[in-house]
C-alpha positions as CSV (number, residue, x, y, z in Angstrom):
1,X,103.9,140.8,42.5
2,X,106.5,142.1,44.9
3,X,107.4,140.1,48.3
4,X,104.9,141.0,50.6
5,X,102.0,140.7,48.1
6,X,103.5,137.0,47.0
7,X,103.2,136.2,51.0
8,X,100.3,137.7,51.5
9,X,98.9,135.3,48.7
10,X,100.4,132.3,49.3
11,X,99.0,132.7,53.2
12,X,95.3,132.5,51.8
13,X,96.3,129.2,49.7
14,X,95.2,125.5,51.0
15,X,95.7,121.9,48.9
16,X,98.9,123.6,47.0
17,X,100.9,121.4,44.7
18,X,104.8,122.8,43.7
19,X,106.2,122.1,40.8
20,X,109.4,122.0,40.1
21,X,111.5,121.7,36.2
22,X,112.6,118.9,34.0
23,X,116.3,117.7,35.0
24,X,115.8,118.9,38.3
25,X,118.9,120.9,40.6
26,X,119.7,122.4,43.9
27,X,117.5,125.5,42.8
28,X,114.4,124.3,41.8
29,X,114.0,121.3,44.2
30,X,115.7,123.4,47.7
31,X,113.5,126.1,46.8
32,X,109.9,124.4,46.2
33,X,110.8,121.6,49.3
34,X,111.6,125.3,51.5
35,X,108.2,126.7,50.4
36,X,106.4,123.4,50.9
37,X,107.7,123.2,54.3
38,X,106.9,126.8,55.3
39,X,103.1,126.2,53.9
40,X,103.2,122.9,56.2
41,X,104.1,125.0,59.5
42,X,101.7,127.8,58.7
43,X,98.9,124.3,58.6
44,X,98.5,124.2,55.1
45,X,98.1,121.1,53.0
46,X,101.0,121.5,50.4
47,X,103.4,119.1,48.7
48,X,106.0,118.7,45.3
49,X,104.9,116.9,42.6
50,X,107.1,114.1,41.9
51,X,109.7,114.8,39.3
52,X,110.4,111.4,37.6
53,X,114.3,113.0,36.4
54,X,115.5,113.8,40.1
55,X,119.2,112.2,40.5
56,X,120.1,111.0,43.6
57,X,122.0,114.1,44.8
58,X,118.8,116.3,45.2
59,X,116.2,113.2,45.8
60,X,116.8,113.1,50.0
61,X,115.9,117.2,50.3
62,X,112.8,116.3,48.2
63,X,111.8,113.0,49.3
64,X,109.2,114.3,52.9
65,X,107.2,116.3,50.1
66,X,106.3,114.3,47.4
67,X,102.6,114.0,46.5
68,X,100.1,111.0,47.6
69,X,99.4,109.5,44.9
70,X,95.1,111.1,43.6
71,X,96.1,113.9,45.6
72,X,93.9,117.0,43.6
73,X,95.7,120.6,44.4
74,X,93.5,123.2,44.5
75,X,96.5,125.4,43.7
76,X,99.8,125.0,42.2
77,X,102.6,126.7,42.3
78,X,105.6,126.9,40.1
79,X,109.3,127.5,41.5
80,X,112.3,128.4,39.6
81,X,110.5,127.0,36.2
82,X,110.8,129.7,33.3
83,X,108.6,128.6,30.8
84,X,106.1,125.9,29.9
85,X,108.3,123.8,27.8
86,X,110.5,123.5,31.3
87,X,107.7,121.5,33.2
88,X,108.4,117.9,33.2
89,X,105.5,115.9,31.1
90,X,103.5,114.6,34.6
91,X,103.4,118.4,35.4
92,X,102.3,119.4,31.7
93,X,98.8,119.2,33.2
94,X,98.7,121.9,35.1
95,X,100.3,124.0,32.4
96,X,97.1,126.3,32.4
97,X,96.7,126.7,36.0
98,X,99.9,127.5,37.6
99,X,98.5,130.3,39.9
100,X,102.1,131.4,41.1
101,X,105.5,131.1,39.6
102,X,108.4,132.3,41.6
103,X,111.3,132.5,39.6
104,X,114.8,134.5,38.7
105,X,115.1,134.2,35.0
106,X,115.1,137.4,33.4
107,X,113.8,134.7,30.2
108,X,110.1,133.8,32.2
109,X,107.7,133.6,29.6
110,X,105.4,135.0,32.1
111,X,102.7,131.6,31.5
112,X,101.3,131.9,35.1
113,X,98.7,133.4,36.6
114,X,100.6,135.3,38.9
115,X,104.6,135.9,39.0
116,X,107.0,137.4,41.7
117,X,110.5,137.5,39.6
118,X,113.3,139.3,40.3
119,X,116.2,138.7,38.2
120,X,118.9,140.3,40.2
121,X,118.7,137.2,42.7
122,X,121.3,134.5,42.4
123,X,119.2,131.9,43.2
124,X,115.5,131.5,43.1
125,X,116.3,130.3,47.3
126,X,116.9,134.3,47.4
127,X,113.2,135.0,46.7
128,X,111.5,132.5,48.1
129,X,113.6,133.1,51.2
130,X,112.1,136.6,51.4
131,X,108.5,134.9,51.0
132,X,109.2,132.7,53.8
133,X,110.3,135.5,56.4
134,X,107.0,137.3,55.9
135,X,105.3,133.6,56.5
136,X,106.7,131.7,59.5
137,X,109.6,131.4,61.1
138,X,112.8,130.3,58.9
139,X,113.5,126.8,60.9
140,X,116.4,124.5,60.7
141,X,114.1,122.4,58.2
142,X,113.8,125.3,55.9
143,X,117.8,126.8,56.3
144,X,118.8,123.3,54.8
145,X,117.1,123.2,51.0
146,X,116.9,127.0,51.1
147,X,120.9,126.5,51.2
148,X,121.0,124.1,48.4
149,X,119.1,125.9,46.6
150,X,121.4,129.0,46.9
151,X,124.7,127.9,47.1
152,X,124.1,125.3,43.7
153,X,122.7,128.2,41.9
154,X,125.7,130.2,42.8
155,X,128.7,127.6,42.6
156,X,128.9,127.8,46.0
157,X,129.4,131.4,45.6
158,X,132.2,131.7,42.8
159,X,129.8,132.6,40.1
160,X,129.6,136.1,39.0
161,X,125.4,136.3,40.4
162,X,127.1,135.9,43.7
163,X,126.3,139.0,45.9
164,X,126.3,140.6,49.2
165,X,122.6,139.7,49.6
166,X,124.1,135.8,48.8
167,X,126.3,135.9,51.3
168,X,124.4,137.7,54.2
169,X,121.0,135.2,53.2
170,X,123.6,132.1,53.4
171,X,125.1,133.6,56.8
172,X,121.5,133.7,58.2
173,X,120.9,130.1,57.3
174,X,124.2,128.7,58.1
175,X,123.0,130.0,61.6
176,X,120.8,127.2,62.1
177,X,121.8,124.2,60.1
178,X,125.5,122.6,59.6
179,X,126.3,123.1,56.1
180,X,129.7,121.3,56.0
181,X,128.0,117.7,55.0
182,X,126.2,119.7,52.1
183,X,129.6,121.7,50.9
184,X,131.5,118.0,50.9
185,X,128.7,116.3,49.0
186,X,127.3,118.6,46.4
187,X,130.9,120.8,45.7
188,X,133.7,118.3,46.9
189,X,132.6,114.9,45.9
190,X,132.8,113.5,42.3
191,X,132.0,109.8,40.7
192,X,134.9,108.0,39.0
193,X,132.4,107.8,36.0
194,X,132.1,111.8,36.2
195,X,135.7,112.2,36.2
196,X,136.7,109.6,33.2
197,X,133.4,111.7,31.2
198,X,135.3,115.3,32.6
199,X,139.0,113.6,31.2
200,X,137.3,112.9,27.9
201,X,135.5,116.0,27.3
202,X,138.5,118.3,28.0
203,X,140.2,115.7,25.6
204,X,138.0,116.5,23.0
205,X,136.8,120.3,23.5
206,X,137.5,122.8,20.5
207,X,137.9,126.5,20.4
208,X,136.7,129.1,18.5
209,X,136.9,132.9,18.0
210,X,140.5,133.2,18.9
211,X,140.8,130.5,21.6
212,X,138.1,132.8,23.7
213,X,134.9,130.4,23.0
214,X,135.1,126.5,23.8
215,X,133.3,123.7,23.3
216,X,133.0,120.6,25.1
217,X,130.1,117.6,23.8
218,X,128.5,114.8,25.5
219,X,127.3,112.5,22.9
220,X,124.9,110.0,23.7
221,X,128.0,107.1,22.8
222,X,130.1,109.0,26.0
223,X,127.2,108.5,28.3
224,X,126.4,104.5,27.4
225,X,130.5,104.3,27.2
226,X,130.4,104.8,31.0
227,X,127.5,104.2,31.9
228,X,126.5,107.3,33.5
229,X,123.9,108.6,35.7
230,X,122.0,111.8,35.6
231,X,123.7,112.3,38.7
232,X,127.3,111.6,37.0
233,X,126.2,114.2,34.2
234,X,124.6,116.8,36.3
235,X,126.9,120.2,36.2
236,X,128.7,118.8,33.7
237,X,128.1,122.5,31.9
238,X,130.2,124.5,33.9
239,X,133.3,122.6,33.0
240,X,133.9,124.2,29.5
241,X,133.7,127.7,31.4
242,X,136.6,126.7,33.7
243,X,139.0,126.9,30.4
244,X,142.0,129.2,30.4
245,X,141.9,132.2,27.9
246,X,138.2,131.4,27.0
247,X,135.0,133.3,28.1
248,X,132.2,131.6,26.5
249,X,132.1,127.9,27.4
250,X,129.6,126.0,25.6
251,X,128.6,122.3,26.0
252,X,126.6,120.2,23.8
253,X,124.6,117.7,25.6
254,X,122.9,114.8,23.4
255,X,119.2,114.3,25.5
256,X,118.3,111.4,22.0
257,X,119.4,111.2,18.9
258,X,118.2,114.3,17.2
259,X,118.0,116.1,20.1
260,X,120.6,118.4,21.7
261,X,120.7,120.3,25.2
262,X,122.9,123.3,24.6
263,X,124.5,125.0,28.0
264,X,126.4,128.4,27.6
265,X,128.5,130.2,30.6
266,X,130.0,133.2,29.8
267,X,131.5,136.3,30.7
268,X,130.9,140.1,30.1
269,X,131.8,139.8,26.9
270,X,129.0,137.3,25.3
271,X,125.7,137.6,26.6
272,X,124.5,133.8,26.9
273,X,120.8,134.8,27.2
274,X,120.4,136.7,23.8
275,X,122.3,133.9,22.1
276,X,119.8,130.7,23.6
277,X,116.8,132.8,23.0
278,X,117.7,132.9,19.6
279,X,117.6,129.2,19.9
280,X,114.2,129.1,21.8
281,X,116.0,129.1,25.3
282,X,116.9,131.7,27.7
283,X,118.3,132.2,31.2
284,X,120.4,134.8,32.7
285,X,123.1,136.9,30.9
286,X,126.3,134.6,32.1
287,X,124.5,131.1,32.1
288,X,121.2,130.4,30.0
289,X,120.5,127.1,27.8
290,X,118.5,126.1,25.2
291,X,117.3,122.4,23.4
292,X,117.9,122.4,20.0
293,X,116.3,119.4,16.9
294,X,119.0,118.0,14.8
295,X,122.8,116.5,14.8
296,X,125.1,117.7,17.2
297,X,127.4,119.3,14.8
298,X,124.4,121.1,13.4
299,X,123.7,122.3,17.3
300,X,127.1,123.0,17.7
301,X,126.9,125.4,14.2
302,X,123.7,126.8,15.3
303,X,125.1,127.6,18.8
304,X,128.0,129.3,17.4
305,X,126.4,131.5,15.3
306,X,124.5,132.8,17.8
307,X,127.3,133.6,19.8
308,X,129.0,135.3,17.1
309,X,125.9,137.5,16.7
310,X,125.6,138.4,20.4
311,X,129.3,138.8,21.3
312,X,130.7,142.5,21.9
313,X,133.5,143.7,20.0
């Protein structure tokens, strides 16, 4: 569905639960706690379903939506969440009735009943953004997640999805709320823990294919080293990308032993997408990921070869 159908539908909804995806960021929870909030001023009954793996960085923008507890939705809608296997396991429920997905991944497995995608958008803030307009008016309690949601999913608007729509949408929204508290915390803050774990990943990393593909790991022994947090982990993937010389940065992340979270970032050259899906991922052609069975060096040789098989000449 385009824009104005996906309004159009959304405006005849009542008792709507949002879902959002497992390990939770600025996309998926600004977005579904924007369209909650929109639903809410049209006088609709709608709220997020918790998300047991929020960190603490996205749990405040989230927190004035979360479901009563034997609340029964007579909708649900999914935002930002590409395929089943993305749903966190208290959502896995409503796997066969997710009426409306709104999403950006050009990977969506197209499981709902209904999906307004458009993969062009930086952010799945873009789209829903759009939705809203054609709803109610875009409030100062909207501008603020629909702003995480977009600047996160852009790197505060240094990643390549970055556009002139990015920009003039963030303009709009900057309009009504102060962003510079969310800028400070979200792009210019960092736990000591998440630095010693940066220090000891670029300590570690290893290139390939000429110095232009690196890769950095997370073991499981790093994380109980330092005791990290999700929220000390979290965006953790786009370090490898930062390398000089390289334009594939890959990072290994161990979820429990024998199970690996792979992250790609790349560049023209290597399109990240093709080489996750070949892994039973996806995502968009410069940033996609996949979860992988087995060791990490076994992820890491698996991962590899699927770069090697994707990249350009």
């Amino acid at each position: 569905m385009n824009i104005s159908e996906t309004a159009e539908f959304l405006k005849a909804l009542d008792h709507v639960l949002i879902l959002t995806h497992v390990r939770p960021d600025g996309d998926t929870v600004g977005s579904a706690a924007a369209l909650c909030q929109a639903l809410r001023d049209l006088g609709r009954e709608a709220y997020l379903l918790h998300n047991p793996e929020i960190t603490a960085t996205y749990e405040p923008y989230a927190t004035p939506y979360w479901a009563p507890e034997g609340f029964t939705p007579a909708h649900v809608v999914a935002v930002d969440v590409a395929a089943i296997n993305l749903l966190p396991e208290c959502a896995r429920i409503y796997a066969d009735r997710v009426d409306l997905c709104i999403d950006h991944h050009p990977s969506n497995s197209g499981y709902a009943l209904r999906i307004c995608l458009d993969a062009s958008a930086a952010a799945a803030g873009e789209i829903v953004y759009a939705i809203i307009r054609e709803l109610t008016p875009v409030t100062a309690a909207i501008a603020l997640p629909l702003y995480v949601a977009i600047s996160t999913d852009c790197g505060c608007f240094q990643y390549s999805n970055t556009s002139a729509r990015t920009h003039r949408i963030a303009a709009e929204l900057m309009e009504l709320v102060d962003v510079s508290a969310v800028n400070k915390a979200l792009f210019r803050t960092k736990s000591r823990v998440r630095l010693a774990m940066e220090s000891r990943m670029a300590a570690d990393m290893e290139f390939y294919d000429n110095g232009r593909v690196v890769v950095m790991q997370i073991p499981l022994a790093l994380r109980q080293e330092y005791n990290a947090t999700e929220a000390d982990i979290e965006e953790l993937s786009s370090l490898a990308a930062l390398v000089e010389g390289t334009d594939c940065g890959i990072t290994l992340r161990e979820l429990k032993p024998g199970t690996v979270k792979i992250s790609v970032r790349s560049g023209p050259r290597v399109d990240a997408c093709a080489a996750c899906s070949m892994l039973g991922g996806g995502g968009h052609r410069a940033a996609a990921g996949a979860n992988v069975y087995g060791t990490m060096a076994e992820a890491k040789d698996a991962i590899l070869q699927a770069v090697a098989h994707v990249t350009e000449a």
